[in-house]
C-alpha positions as semicolon CSV with decimal commas, in nm:
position;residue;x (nm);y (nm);z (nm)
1;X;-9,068;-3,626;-4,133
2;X;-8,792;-3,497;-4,291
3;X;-8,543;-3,663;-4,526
4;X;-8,236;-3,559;-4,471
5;X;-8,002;-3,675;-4,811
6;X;-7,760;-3,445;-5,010
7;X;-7,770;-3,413;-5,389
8;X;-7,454;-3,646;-5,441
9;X;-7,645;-3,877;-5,210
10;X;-7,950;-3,843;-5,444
11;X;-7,725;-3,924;-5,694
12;X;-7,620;-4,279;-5,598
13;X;-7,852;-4,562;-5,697
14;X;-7,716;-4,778;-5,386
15;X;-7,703;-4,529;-5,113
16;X;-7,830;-4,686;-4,775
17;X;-7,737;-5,034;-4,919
18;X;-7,409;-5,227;-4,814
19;X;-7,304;-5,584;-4,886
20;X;-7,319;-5,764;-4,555
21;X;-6,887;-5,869;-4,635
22;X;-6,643;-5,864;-4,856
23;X;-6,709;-6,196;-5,097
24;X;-7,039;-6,222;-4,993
25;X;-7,411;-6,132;-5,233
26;X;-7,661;-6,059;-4,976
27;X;-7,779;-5,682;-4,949
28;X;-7,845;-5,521;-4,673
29;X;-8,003;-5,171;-4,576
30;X;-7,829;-4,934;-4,343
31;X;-7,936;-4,634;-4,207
32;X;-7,991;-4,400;-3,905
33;X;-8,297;-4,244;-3,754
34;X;-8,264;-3,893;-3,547
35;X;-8,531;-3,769;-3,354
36;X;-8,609;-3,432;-3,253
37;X;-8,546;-3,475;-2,916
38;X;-8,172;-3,603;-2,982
39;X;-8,274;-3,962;-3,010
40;X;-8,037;-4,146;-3,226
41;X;-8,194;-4,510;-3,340
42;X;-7,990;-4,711;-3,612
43;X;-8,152;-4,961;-3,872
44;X;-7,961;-5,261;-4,015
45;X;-8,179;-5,504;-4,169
46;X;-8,090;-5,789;-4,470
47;X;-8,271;-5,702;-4,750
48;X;-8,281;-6,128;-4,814
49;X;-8,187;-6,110;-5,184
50;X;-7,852;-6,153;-5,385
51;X;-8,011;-5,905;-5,649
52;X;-7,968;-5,548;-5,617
53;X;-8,259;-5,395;-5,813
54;X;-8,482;-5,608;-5,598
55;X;-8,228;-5,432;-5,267
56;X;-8,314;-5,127;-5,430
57;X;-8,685;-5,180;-5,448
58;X;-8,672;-5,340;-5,078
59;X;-8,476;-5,003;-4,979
60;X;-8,723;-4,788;-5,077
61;X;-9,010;-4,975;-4,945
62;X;-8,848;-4,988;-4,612
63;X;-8,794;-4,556;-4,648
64;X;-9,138;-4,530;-4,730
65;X;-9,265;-4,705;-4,443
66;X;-9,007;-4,547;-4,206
67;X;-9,160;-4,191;-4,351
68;X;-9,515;-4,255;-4,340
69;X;-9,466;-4,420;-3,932
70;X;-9,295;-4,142;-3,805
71;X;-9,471;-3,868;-4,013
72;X;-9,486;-3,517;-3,811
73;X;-9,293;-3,631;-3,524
74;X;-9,011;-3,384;-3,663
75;X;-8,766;-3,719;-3,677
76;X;-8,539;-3,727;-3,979
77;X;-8,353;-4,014;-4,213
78;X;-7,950;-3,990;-4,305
């Protein structure tokens, strides 16, 4: 699978993580799934904390398991 993230994007500590609204603490992940055959498959999810290193940690867990599920099916992450 390919990762498909630009430098700036690199750059950001929070990128795929949103708060879920305005005035509220909960983290969420967001992000979007392309497959090679045009498939387009979108991933919201609540990351269940209030704390964003854990968000962060839960992000990349999530990534890493999206990755090594759809390894060498040409599929890609924005």
């Amino acid at each position: 699978m390919k990762l498909n993230l630009s430098k700036a994007s690199l750059k950001r500590e929070n990128h795929h993580l949103f708060l879920q609204t305005p005035g509220r603490t909960v983290w969420w992940i967001g992000l979007t799934l392309h497959g090679k055959d045009g498939t387009v498959t979108r991933i919201r999810r609540s990351l269940q904390t209030h704390d964003v290193q854990v968000a962060r940690k839960r992000r990349d867990l999530i990534i890493g398991d999206l990755l090594n599920t759809t390894s060498g099916h040409g599929d890609s992450i924005e």
